[in-house]
ZAFIKE-889876 format. One record per residue (C-alpha): residue number from 0; x, y, z. Coordinates in pm, 1 decimal. Layout:
N
- NUM;X;Y;Z $
...
This chain:
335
- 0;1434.6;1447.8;-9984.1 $
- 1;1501.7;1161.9;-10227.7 $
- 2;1889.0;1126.3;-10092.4 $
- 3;1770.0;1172.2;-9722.9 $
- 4;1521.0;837.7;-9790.6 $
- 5;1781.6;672.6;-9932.2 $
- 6;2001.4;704.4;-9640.0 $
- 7;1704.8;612.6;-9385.0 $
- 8;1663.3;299.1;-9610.3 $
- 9;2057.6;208.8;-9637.5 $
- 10;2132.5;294.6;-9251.2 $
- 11;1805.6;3.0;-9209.0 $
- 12;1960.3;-221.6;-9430.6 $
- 13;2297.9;-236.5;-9244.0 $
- 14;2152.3;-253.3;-8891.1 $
- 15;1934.6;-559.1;-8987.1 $
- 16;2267.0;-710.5;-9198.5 $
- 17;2440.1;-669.2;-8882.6 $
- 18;2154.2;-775.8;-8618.0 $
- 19;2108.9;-1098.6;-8888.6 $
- 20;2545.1;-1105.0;-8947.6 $
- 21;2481.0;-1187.5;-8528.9 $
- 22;2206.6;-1394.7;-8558.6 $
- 23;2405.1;-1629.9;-8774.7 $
- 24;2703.3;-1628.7;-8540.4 $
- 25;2472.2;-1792.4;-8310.1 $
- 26;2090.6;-1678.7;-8156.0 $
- 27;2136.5;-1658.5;-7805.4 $
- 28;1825.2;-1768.8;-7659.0 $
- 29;1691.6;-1865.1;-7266.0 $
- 30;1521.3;-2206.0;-7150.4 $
- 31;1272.4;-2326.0;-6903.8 $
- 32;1270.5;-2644.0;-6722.4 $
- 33;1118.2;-2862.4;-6521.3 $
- 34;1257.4;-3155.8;-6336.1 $
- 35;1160.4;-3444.3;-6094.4 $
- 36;1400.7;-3729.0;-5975.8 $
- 37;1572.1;-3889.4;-5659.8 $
- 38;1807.9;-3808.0;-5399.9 $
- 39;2097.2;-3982.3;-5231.1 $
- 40;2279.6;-3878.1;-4956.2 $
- 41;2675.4;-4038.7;-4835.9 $
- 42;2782.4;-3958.7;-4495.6 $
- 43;2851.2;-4024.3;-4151.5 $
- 44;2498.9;-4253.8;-4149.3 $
- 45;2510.2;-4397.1;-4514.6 $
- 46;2871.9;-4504.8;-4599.3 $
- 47;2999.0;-4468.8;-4952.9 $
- 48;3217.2;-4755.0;-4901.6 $
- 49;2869.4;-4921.4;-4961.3 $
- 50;2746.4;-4752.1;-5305.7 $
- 51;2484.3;-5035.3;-5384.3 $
- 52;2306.5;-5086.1;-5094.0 $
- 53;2383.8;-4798.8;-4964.9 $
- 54;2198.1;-4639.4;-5294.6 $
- 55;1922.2;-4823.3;-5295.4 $
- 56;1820.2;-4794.6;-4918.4 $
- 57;1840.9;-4450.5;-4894.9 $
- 58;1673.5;-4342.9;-5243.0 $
- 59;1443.9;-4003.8;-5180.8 $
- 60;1329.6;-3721.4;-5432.8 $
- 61;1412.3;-3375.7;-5597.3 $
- 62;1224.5;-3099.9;-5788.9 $
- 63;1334.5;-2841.9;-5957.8 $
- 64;1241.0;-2566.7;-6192.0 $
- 65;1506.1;-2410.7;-6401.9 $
- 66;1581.5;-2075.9;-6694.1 $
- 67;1902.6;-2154.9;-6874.0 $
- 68;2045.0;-1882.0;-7117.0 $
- 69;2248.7;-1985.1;-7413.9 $
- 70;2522.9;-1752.2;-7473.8 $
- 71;2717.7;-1976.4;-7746.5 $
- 72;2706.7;-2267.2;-7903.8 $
- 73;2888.7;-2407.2;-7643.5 $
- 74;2869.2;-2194.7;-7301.5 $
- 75;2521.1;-2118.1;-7129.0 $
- 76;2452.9;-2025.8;-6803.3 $
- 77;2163.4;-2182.4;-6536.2 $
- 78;1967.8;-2070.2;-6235.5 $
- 79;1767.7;-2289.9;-6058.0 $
- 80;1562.2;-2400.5;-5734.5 $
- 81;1573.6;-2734.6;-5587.0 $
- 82;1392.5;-2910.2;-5317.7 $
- 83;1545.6;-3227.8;-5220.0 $
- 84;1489.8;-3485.4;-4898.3 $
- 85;1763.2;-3712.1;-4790.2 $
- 86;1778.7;-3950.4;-4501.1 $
- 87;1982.6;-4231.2;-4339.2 $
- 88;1957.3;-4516.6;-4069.5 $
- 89;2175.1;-4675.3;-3891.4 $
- 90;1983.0;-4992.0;-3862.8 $
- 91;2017.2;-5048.6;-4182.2 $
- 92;2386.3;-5158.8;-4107.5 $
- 93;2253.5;-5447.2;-3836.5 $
- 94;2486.7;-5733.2;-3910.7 $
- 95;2773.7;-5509.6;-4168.0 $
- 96;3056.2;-5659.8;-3957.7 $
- 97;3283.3;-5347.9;-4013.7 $
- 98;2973.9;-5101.3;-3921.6 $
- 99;2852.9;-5213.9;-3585.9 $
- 100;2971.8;-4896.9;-3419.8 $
- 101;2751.2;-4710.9;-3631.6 $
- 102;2443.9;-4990.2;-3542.3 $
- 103;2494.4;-4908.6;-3213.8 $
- 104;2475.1;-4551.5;-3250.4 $
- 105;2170.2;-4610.0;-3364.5 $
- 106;2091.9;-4288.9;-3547.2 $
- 107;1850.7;-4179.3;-3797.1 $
- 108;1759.5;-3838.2;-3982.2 $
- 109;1551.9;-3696.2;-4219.3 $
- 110;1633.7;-3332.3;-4425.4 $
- 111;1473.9;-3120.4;-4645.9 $
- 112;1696.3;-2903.4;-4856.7 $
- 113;1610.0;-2595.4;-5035.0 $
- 114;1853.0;-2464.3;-5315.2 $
- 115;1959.2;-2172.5;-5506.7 $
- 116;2241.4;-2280.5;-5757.2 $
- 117;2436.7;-2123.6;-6063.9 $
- 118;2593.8;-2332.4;-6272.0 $
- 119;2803.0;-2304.6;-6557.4 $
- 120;2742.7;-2558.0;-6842.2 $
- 121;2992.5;-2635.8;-7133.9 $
- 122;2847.9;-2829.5;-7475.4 $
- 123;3016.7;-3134.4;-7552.2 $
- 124;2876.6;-3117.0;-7917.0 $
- 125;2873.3;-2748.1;-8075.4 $
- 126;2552.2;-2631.4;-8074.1 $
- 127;2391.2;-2476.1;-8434.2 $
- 128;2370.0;-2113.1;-8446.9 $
- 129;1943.8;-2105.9;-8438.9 $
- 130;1835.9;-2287.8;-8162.5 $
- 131;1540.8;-2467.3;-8376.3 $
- 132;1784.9;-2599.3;-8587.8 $
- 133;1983.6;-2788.4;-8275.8 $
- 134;2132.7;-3110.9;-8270.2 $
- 135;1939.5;-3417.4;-8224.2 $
- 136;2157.6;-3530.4;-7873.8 $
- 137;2316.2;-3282.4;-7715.6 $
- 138;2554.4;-3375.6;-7402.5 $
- 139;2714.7;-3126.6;-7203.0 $
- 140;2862.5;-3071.1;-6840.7 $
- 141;2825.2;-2792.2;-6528.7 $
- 142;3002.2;-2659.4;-6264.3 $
- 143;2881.5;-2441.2;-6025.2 $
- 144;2788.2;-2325.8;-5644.6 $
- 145;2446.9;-2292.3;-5458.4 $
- 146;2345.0;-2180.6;-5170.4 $
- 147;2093.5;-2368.6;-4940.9 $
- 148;1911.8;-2432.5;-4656.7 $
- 149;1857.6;-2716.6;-4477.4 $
- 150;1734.0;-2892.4;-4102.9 $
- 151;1786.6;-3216.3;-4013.5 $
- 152;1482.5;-3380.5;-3776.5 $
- 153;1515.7;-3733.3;-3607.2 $
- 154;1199.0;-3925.0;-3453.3 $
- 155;1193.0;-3905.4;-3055.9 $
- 156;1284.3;-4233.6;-2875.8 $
- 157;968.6;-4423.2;-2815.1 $
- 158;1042.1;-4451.6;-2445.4 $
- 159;1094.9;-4104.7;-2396.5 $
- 160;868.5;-3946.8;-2115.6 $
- 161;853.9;-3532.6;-2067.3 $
- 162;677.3;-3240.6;-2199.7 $
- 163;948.2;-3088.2;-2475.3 $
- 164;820.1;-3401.3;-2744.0 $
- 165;633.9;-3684.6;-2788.8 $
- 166;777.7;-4024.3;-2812.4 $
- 167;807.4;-4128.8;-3209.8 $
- 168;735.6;-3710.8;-3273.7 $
- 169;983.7;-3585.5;-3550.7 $
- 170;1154.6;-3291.8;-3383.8 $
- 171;1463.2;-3098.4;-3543.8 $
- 172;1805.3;-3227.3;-3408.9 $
- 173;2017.2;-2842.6;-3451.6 $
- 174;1872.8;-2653.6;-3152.5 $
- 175;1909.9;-2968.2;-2904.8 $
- 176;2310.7;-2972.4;-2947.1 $
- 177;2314.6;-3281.3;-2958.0 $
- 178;2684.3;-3275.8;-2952.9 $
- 179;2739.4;-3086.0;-2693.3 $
- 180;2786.8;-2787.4;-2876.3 $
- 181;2822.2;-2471.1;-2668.9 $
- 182;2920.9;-2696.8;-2371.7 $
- 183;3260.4;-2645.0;-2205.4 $
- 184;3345.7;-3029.5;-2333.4 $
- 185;3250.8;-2853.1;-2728.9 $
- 186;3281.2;-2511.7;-2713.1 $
- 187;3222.0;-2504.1;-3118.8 $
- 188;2889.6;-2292.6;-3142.0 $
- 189;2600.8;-2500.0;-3326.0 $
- 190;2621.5;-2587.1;-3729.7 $
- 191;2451.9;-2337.0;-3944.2 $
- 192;2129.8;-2444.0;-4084.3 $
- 193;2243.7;-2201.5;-4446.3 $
- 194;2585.9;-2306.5;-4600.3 $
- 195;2761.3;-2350.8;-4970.5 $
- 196;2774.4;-2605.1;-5192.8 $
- 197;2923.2;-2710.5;-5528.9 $
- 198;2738.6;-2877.2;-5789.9 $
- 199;2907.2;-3101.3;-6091.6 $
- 200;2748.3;-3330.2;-6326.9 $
- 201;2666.1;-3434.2;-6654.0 $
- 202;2363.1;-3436.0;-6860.3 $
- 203;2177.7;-3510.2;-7180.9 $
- 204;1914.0;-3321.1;-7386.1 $
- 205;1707.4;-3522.9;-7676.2 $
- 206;1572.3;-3278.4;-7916.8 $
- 207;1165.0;-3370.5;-7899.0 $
- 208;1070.3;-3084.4;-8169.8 $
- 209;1149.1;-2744.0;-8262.9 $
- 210;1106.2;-2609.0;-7885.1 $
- 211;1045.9;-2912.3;-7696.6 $
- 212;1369.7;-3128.5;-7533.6 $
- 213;1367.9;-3441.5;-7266.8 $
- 214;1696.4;-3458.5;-7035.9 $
- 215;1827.4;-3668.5;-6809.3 $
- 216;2113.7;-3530.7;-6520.5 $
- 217;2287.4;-3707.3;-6290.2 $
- 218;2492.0;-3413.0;-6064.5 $
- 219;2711.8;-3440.8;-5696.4 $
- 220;2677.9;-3178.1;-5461.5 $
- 221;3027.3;-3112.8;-5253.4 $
- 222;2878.1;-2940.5;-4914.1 $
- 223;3090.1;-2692.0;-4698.9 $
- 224;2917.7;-2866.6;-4400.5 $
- 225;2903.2;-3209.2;-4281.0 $
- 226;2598.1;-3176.1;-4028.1 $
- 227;2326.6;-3260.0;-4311.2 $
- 228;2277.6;-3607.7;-4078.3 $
- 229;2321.4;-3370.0;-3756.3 $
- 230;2662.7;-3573.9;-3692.0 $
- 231;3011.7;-3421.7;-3741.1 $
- 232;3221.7;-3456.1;-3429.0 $
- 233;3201.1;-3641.2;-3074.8 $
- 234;2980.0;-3740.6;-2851.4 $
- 235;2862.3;-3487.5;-2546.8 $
- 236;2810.7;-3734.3;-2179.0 $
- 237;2441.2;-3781.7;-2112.6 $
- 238;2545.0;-3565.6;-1803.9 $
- 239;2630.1;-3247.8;-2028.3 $
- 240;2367.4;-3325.2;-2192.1 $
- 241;2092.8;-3314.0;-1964.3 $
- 242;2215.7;-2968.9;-1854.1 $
- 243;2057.1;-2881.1;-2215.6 $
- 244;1733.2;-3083.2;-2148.7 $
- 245;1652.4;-3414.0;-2127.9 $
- 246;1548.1;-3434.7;-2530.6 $
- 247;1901.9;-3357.8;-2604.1 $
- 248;2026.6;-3620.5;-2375.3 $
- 249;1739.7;-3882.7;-2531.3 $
- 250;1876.5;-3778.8;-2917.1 $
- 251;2248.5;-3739.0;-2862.7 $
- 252;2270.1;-4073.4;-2668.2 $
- 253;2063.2;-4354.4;-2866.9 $
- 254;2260.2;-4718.3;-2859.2 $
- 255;2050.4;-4845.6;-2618.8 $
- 256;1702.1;-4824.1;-2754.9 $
- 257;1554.7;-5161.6;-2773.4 $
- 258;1318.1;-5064.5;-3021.9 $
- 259;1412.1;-4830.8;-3312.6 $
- 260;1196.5;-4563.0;-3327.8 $
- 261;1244.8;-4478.1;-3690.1 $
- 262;1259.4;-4822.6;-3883.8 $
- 263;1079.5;-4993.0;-3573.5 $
- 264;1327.3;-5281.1;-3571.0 $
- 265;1362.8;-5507.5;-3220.8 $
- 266;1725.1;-5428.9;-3149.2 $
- 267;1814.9;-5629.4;-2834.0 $
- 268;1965.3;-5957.2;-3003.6 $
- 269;2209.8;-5731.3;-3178.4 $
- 270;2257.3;-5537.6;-2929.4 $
- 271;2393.9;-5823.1;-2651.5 $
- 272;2567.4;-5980.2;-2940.9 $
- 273;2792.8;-5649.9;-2995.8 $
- 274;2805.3;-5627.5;-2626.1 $
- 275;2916.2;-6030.1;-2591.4 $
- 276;3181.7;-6000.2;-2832.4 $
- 277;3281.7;-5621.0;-2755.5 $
- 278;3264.0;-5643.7;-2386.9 $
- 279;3209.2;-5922.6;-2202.2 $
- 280;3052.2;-6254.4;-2357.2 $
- 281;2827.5;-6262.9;-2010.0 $
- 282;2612.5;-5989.9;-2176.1 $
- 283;2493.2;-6242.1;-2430.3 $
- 284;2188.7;-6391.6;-2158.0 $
- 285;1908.3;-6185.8;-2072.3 $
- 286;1866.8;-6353.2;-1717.9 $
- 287;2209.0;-6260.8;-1614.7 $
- 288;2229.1;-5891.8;-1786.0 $
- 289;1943.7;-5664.2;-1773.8 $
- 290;1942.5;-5387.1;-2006.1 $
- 291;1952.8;-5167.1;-1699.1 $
- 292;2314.8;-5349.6;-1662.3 $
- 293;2448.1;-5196.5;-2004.4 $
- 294;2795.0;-5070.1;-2037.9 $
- 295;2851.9;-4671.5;-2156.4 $
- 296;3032.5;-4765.4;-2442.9 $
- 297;3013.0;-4433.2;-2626.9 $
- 298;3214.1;-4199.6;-2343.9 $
- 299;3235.0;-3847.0;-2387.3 $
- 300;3497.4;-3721.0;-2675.5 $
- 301;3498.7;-4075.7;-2839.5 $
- 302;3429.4;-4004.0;-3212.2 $
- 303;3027.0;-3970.0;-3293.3 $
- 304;3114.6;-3981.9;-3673.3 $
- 305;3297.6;-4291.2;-3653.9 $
- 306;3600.2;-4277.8;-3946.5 $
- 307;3427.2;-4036.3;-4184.4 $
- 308;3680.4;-3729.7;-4258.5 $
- 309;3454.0;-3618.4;-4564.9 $
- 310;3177.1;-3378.0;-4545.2 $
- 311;2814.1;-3532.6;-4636.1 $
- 312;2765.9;-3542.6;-4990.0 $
- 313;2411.8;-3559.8;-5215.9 $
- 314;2382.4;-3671.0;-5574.1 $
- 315;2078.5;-3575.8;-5748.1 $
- 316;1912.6;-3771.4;-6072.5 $
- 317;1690.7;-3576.4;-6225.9 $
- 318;1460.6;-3610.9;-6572.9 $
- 319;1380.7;-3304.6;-6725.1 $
- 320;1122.0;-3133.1;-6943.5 $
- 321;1276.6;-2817.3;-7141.7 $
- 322;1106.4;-2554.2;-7333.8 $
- 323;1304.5;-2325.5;-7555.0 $
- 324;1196.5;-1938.1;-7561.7 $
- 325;1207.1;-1762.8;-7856.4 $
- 326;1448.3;-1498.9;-7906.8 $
- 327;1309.0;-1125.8;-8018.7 $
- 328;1511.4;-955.9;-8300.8 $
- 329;1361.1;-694.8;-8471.4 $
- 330;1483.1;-505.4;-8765.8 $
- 331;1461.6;-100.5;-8681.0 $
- 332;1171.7;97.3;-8769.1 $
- 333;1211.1;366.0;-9078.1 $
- 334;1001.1;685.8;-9006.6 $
């Protein structure tokens, strides 16, 4: 009896050596985090050529909630969820001498994004083996992929007359074609409204107390689409167009809307003046031109996304709160 206690007791002992040998090695441990910050989006509508004002303009939001598990002190492993809104204007590029096709385009968008990612994230500084016991500031970098969704919506010109919209009405720019798609000029079916992306960034944790950090994170997501902005390829005629509806025709054919339906800007002094030095200097006087008189200077096949070769990027800045879960290790029970 004596030498079958003693043997309970010493087979204990070396499972909670070894479960504490591990614990020394490091404490793996999980995460939770919540984050707020903006968005930016670079494309076929906001330039990267332009980072400043191009940055600055077009600042919108994220949110995200987050469980990271720490495997070692220097790999760990995140899942998160991310809503994020992005949007452009090409009126903002009124008077950009090199970007006055793109004025005259004259298109705008708007897009909500929902995404899954997982992301692999690599310690700059070795972490300690108990998590309470961490460094102070901790850097560190991720790679990863995500999955998301996402539908770009455009306001409706505010001359538009008929019964699919509403003139200024925000109305999603996929199922309208608007470049033709479908047609025998594009037979390329519509863009997908789910694709892929790949996150990247760098980030920084400040220890707060025991289980309590603040981080900052400043990521680029690289998307396997570039119809975020609802532009990717050439423009459809008005003609082909109309065969889809007249909405399609309204959003896939904008450069001569006088008044801007999303920023509301009076666009026929810019207009004439691209025309005047584009086209004939004649179109520079009202009296002589009427708008009715305009010039199709966007035919069908010319290039709707201008010079861009590069799919539509988003980077995403994000300030995070981050909770650290206690691990469970328990020593075996003796009965």
């Amino acid at each position: 009896m004596l030498v079958r206690t003693f043997c309970k007791i010493m087979i204990a002992l070396c499972l909670c050596f070894q479960v504490f040998s591990q614990k020394k090695l490091f404490e793996k441990h999980s995460d939770i985090a919540f984050g707020i910050g903006t968005a930016n989006y670079y494309g076929d509508i906001v330039p990267i050529n332009r980072p400043i004002q191009s940055t600055l303009q077009n600042i919108r939001w994220n949110l995200s909630f987050d469980l990271t598990r720490h495997f070692s002190p220097r790999f760990s492993g995140n899942v998160a969820l991310t809503w994020v809104r992005i949007a452009g204007d090409d009126n903002e590029l009124e008077g950009v001498a090199v970007q006055q096709n793109a004025f005259m385009r004259n298109a705008h968008f708007r897009n909500n994004i929902q995404e899954l990612s997982f992301k692999g994230i690599f310690n700059v500084i070795r972490g300690s083996r108990n998590f309470q016991k961490r460094v102070t500031i901790s850097p560190y970098l991720f790679l990863g992929f995500a999955f998301f969704h996402h539908n770009p919506v455009a306001k409706v010109p505010l001359d538009f007359v008929g019964s699919e919209a509403t003139a200024g009405e925000w109305v999603s720019l996929q199922p309208l074609h608007t470049e033709g798609q479908g047609l025998a000029s594009n037979p390329k079916s519509k863009y997908e409204l789910f694709a892929l992306n790949f996150p990247l960034g760098f980030g920084l944790k400040y220890k707060i107390n025991r289980k309590v950090d603040l981080g900052v994170e400043i990521g680029v997501r690289y998307n396997l689409t570039d119809y975020l902005d609802d532009i990717g390829g050439n423009y459809a005629s008005s003609n082909e167009l109309l065969t889809i509806s007249p909405l399609a025709a309204a959003m896939g054919h904008r450069e001569y809307e006088l008044i801007a339906a999303n920023s509301g800007n009076n666009r026929e002094a810019a207009i004439r003046q691209y025309l005047a030095r584009n086209v004939n200097p004649i179109y520079a006087n009202p009296s002589l031109t009427p708008v009715s008189s305009f010039p199709n200077i966007f035919p069908q096949g010319s290039a709707r996304n201008g010079a861009s070769r590069l799919d539509d990027i988003y980077v995403l800045t994000s300030f995070r709160l981050i909770y650290h879960l206690s691990p469970n290790i328990k020593c075996p029970v003796i009965q």
